[in-house]
C-alpha positions as CSV (number, residue, x, y, z in Angstrom):
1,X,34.9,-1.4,-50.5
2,X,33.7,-4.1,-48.0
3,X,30.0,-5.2,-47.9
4,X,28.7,-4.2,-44.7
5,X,28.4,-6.8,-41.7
6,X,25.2,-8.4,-41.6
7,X,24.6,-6.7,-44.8
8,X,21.6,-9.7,-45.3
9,X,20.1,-9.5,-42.5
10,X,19.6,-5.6,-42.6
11,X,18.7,-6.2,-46.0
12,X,15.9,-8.2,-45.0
13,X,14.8,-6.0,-42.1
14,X,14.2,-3.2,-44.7
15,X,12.4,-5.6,-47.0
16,X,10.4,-8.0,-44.3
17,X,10.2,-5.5,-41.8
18,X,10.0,-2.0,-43.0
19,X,13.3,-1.2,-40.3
20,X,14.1,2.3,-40.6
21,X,17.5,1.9,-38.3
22,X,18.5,-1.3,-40.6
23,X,18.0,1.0,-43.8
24,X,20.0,4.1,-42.0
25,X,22.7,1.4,-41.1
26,X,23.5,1.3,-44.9
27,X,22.5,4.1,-46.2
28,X,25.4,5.4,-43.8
29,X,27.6,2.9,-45.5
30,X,27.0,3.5,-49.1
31,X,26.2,7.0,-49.0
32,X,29.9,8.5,-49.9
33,X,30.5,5.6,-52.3
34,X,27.4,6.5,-54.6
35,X,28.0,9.8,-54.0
36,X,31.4,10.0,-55.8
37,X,30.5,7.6,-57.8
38,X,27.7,9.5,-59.4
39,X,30.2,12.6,-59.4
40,X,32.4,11.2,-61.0
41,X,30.1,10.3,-63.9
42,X,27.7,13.1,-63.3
43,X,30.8,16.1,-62.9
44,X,28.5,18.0,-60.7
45,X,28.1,18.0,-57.0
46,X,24.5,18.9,-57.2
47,X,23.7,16.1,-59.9
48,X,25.5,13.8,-58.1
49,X,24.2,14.3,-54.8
50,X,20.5,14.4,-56.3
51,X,21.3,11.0,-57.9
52,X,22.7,9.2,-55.1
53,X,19.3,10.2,-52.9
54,X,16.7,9.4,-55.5
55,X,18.7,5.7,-55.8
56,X,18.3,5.3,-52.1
57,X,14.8,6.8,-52.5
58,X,14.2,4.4,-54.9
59,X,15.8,1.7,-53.1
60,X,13.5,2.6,-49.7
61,X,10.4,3.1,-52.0
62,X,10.1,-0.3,-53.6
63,X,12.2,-2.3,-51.1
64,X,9.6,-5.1,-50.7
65,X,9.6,-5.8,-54.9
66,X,13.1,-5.9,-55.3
67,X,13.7,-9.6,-54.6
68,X,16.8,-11.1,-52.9
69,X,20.0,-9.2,-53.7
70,X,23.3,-11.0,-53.4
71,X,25.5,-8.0,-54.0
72,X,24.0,-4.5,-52.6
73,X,27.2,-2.5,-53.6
74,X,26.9,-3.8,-57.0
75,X,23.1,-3.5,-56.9
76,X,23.2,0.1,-55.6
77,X,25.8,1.5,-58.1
78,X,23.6,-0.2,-61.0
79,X,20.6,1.3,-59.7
80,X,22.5,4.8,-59.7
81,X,24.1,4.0,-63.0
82,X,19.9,3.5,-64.1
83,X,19.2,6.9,-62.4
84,X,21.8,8.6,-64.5
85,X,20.9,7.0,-67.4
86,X,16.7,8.2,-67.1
87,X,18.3,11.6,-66.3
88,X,20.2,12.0,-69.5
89,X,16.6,10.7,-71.4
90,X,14.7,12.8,-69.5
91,X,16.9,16.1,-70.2
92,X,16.5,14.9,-73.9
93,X,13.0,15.0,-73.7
94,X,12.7,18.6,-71.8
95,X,15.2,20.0,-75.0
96,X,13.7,18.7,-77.6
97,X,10.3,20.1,-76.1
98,X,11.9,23.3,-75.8
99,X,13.3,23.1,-79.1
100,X,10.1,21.8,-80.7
101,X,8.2,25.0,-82.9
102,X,5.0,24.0,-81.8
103,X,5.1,23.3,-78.3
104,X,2.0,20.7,-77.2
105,X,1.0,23.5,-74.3
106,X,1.5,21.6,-71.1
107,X,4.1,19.0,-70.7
108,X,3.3,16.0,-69.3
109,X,6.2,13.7,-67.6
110,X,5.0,10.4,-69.5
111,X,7.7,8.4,-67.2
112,X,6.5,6.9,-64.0
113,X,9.3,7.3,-62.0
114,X,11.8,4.5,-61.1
115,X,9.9,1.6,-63.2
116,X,11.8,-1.2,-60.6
117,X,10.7,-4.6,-62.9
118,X,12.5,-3.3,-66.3
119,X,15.3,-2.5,-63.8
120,X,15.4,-5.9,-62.3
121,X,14.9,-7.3,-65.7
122,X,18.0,-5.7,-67.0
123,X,20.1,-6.0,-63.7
124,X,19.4,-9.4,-63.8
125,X,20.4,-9.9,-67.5
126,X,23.9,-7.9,-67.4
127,X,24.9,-9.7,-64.0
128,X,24.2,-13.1,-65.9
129,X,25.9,-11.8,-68.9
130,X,28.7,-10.7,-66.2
131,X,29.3,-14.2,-64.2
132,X,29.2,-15.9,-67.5
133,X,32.8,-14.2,-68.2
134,X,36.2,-15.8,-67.3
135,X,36.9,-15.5,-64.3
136,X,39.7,-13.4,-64.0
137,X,38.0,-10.7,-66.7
138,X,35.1,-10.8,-64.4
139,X,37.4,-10.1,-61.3
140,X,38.7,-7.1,-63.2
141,X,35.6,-5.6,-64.3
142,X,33.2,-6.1,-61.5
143,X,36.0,-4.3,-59.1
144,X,36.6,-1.9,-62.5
145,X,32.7,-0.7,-63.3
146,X,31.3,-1.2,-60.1
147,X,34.1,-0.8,-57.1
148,X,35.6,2.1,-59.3
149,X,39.0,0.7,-58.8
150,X,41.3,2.6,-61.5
151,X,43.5,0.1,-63.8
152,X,47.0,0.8,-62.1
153,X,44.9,-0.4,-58.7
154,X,44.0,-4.2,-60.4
155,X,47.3,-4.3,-62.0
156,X,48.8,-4.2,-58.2
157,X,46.3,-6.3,-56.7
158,X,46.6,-9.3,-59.9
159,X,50.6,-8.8,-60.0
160,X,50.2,-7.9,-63.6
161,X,50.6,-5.2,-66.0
162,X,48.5,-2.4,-66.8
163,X,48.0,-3.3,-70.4
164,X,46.9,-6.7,-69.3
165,X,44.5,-5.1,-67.5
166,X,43.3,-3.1,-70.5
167,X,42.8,-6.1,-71.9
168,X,40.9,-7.9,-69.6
169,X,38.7,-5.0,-69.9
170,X,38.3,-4.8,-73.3
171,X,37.8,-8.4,-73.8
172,X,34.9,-8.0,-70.9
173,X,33.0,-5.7,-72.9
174,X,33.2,-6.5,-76.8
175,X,31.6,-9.9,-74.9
176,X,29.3,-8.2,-73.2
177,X,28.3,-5.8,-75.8
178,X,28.4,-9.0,-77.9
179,X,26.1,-11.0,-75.9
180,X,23.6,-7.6,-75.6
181,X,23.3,-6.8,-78.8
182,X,19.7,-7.9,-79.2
183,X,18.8,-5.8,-76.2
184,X,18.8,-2.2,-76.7
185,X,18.3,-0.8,-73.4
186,X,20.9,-3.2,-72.1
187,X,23.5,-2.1,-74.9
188,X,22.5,2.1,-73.8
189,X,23.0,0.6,-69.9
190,X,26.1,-1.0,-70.4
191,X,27.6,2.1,-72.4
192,X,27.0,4.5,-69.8
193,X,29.0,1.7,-67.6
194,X,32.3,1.3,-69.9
195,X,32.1,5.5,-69.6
């Protein structure tokens, strides 16, 4: 999928100037990407949909803390990726409280919400841990994990085999996961990714 046109300056009339028609503009245009995306992960509609709104939520909600952003696709799907990964903690928590013999009598959500600086944190860190990849792995597994193009698709575009492409992709993330290894929330991240 194509980045939007103008896709910075509508980026910084959300941020700078609060434009409601600017942040329609690409929620339009990302809507139905995120959306299968996060179905396609998720394997509900409801989830999925649900998902996709509370990352443009999010997005809309803390617009003016979340810094320049070279790649809104990429940021976008991340930021999904994030929400899915705080929904699979949070339905751990709400079992193991239901599970628990003695129940603590009122719950209390101990999360506060989308926490946008750990998530710009890690963001920052994979997508440096990304460019530093060859270049052709990179190619493959930005367009792979984040443009949901399947392997048979990058062995058409790259002219190459599928089995190179597995490789590529395999090679990307024994790096990756070898580079994150001292990170833990990166490492959870980046395994909900390679899903």
């Amino acid at each position: 999928m194509k980045a939007i046109p103008n896709e910075q300056l509508l980026l910084r009339k959300v941020q700078e100037e609060d434009d409601n028609a600017s942040f329609k503009l690409l929620f339009d245009w990302y809507w139905e990407m995120l959306f299968h995306y996060a179905l396609k992960k998720a394997k509900s509609q409801d989830l999925a949909m649900d998902l996709a709104q509370e990352t443009f939520i999010n997005f809309w909600k803390y617009r003016k803390r979340i810094g320049e952003i070279k790649n809104l696709q990429s940021y976008l799907v991340t930021m999904l990726k994030y929400q899915f990964f705080k929904w699979i903690d949070q339905e751990k928590i709400i079992f193991d409280e239901l599970d628990s013999i003695h129940p603590s009598g009122s719950y209390i959500d101990s999360t506060d919400g989308f926490k946008i600086m750990e998530f710009n944190e890690l963001y920052t860190f994979l997508m440096d841990k990304i460019e530093e990849l060859p270049v052709r792995s990179k190619q493959i597994f930005i367009q792979n994990r984040f443009e949901n193009k399947t392997v048979r698709e990058l062995a058409e575009t790259y002219c190459i085999a599928e089995s190179t492409v597995r490789n590529h992709l395999s090679q990307a993330d024994s790096k990756l996961q070898a580079q994150l290894e001292n990170n833990l929330m990166a490492v959870a991240f980046l395994s909900l990714m390679m899903a």
